[in-house]
N, C-alpha and C positions, 0 to 999 in steps of 0.2 A: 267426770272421772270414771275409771273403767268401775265395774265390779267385778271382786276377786274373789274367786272361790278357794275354800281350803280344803278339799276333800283330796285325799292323794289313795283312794282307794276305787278299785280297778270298778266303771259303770255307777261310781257313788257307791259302793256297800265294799265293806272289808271282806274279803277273801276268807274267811272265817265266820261271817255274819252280818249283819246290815248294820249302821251307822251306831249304832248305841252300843256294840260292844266294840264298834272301831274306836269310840270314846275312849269307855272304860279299860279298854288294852293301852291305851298313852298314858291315860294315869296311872294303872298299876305300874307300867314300865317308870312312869316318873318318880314312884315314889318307890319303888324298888331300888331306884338310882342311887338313890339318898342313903340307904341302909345294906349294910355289905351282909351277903349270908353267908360270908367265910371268913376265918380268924385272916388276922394281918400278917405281915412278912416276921415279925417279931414273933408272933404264935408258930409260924411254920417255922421257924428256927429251931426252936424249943424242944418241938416233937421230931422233926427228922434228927437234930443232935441226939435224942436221947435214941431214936432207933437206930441210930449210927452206933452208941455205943452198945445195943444191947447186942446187934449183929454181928460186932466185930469181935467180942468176946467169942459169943458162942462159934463163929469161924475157927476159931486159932485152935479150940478143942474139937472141934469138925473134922479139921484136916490131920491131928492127931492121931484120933482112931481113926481116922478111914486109911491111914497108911500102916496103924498096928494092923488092924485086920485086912487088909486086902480088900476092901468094898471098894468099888467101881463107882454103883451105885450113890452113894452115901461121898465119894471124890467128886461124883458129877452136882450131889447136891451144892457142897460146896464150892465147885466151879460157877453154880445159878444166885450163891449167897455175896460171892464176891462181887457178882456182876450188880447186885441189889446193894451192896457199898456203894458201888459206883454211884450205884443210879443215886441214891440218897446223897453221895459227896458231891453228885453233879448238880444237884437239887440246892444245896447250900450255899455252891458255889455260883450256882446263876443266881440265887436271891440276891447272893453280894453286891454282884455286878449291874443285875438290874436297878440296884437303889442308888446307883453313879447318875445326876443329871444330865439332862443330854446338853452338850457344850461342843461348838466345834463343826467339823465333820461329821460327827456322834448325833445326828438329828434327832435321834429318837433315844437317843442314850444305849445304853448295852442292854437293852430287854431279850433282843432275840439272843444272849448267850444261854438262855433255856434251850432252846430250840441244838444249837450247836451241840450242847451237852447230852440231849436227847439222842440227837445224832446217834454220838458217838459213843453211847449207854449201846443202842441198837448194834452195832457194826463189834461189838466185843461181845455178845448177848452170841452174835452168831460165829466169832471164831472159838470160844470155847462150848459151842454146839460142836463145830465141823471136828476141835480135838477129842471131844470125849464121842463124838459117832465113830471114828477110824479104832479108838481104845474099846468098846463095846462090840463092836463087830470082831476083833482081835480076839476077842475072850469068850464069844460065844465061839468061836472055830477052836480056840485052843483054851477051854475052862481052866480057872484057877481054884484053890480051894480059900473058902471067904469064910471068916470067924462068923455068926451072925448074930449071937451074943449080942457085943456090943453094938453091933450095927442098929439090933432093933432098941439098946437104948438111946443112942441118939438120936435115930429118927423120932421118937415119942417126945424126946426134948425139943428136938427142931421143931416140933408140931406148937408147942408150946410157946415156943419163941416167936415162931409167926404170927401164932393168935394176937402174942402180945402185942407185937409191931403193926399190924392191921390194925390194931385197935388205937394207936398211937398217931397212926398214919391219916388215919380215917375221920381226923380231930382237925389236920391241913386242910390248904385248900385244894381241893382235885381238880379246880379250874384250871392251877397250873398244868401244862404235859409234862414237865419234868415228874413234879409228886401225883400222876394220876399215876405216871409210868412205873415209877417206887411202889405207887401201891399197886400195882399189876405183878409187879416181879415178886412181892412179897407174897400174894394169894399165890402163885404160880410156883413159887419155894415150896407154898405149904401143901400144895397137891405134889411136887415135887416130894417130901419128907411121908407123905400118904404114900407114896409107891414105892417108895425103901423100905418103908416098915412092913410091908405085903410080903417084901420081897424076899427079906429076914424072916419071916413065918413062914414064908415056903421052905426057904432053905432047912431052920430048924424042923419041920415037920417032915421031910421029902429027902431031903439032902442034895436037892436040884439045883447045884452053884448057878448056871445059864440065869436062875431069876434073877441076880443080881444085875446081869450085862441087858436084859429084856428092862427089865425096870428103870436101867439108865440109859435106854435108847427111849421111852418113853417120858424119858424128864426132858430130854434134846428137843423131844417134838412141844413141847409146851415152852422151852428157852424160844423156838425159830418163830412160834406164833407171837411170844411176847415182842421178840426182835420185831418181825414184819410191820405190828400194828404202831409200834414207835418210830420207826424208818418210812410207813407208810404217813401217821401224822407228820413228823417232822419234815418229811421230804414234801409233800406238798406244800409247806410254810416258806419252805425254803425256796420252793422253784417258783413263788408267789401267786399258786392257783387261789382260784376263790373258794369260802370256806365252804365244807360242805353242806353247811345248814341254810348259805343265802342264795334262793336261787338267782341268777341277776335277771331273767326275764320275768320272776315277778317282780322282782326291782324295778324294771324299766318299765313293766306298765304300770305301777302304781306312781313312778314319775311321771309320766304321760298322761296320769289321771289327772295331776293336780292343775286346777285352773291356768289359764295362758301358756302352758308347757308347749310346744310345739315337736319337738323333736331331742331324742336323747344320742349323744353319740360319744367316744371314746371312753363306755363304763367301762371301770377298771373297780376291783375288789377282791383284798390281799389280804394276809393276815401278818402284823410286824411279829406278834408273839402271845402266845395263850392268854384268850381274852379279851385280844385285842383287835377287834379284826376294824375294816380301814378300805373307805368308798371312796372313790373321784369318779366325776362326771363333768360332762362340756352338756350344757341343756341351754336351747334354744326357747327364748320367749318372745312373748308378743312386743314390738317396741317400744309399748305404752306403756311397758314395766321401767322402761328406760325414761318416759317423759315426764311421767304421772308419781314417781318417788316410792313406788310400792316394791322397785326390786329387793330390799333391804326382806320386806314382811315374806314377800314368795322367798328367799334363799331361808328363811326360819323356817318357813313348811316343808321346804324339803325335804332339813334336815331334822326337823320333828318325826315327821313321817319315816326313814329310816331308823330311828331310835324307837318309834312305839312299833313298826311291825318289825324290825327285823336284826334290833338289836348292836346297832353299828353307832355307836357315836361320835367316831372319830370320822368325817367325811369330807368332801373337799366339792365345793362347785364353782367351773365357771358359766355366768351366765353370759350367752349369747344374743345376738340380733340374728336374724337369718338370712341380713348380708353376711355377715361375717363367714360363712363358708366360704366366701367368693377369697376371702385371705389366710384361708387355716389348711394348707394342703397334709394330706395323709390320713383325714379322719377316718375314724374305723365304727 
């Protein structure tokens, strides 16, 4: 009977350290497995509802006074709080849908409706950027006169309201990209409500209306970076690159490490939806895994070994003989 090795780390030592903490990294990862370090779909319910409500409130008085007094500023804030509804309604709305079993056609159930949601939080983040850039460059050519008054007190309130919500938000899981995205647009409001309230001390101090048009071209630039970094997550999930934290060539040597491995060929690795990221591999072994009853033990070390280094434990193998190239055209 052959003798099989377990070691799926690259030359026998882990990429990180020699064999004993390649150990002790599978068992942290094991027993980390077991104990979740973010509340459940039920806990994110609870705190995105209640930031939903506290948000929506203070909007409706937002856009009040920013059309009593003419702030720009303080409309654009509220153009960034709407889009932070969103994100928070799109957040509640995929938890819905990802709790649907997968049935059907549906393989994996509706999980990536985050993803979708994320989208399209991102593609609204940048058309009320692109409106309120055309409104701010208007009003800096042709200034308006802006109360600042109340301007600066609802920015001191919006300040408040953020904190709050941050702190609400920050209770969820961030693992999701929907609610990491929620809690980006929310910090990103409250620097947003920090450069209104600037903007309102200048004006009262100076009587320099232009602060208010400068202030809301500076909240536009903090909306397009929040947009980018959710279009740039989601649009990778979507076009199904690999995530960015798994390199696959240390994936594929650390496959190549493990005993009888012969050759790795058409890795693939996607991400279905936050957190869940998802390996397939065709791995060629020695035939005597085929004769000797041991393929069963190698296909558990594989997928051990991508679970303690690299976090993946949804993954998929087939194992090969290495005739079987001679009938699998296309490999890559």
């Amino acid at each position: 009977m052959s003798n099989y090795s377990f070691d799926c780390s690259p030359s026998g030592t882990d990429h990180a350290g020699g064999p004993a903490q390649h150990a002790d990294r599978g068992r942290r990862h094991t027993a980390d497995a077991g104990h979740a370090h973010w509340p459940g779909p039920d806990a994110d319910r609870r705190y995105l509802r209640a930031t939903l409500a506290l948000l929506t409130a203070f909007l409706i008085g937002e856009v009040i006074v920013a059309l009593l007094s003419g702030s720009l500023a303080l409309l654009s804030d509220a153009g960034h709080m709407l889009a932070d509804i969103g994100a928070v309604s799109g957040s509640l709305w995929a938890i819905r849908l990802a709790a649907r079993p997968p049935a059907g056609a549906w393989t994996f159930g509706w999980r990536r409706a985050e993803i979708l949601s994320a989208a399209l939080n991102g593609i609204t983040l940048l058309v009320v950027a692109g409106i309120l850039t055309v409104q701010a460059v208007m009003r800096l050519v042709h200034p308006v006169p802006v109360d600042a008054a109340p301007v600066l007190g609802v920015a001191l309130a919006g300040i408040a309201v953020n904190v709050l919500a941050a702190r609400l938000l920050a209770r969820a899981s961030r693992a999701s990209l929907n609610v990491a995205g929620a809690f980006q647009h929310i910090l990103t409001d409250l620097y947003g409500f920090l450069g209104t309230a600037a903007a309102a001390v200048v004006i009262l101090a100076t009587g320099y209306t232009r602060a208010d048009s400068i202030a809301a071209l500076l909240i536009v630039v903090l909306m397009v970076k929040a947009a980018w970094s959710l279009l740039r997550a989601s649009g990778r999930i979507l076009l199904e690159a690999a995530p960015e934290d798994i390199d696959l060539d240390d994936v594929r040597a650390h496959l190549l490490a493990t005993g009888h491995v012969r050759d790795v060929h058409d890795l693939h690795a996607w991400t279905v939806t936050s957190s869940l990221p998802t390996l397939s591999a065709h791995v060629i072994v020695d035939d005597s895994c085929f004769t000797d009853g041991h393929a069963p033990q190698l296909l558990d070390q594989l997928q051990a070994c991508l679970a303690g280094h690299f976090d993946v434990e949804h993954s998929t193998f087939q194992l090969e003989a290495a005739a079987h190239a001679d009938h699998e055209p296309g490999t890559h």
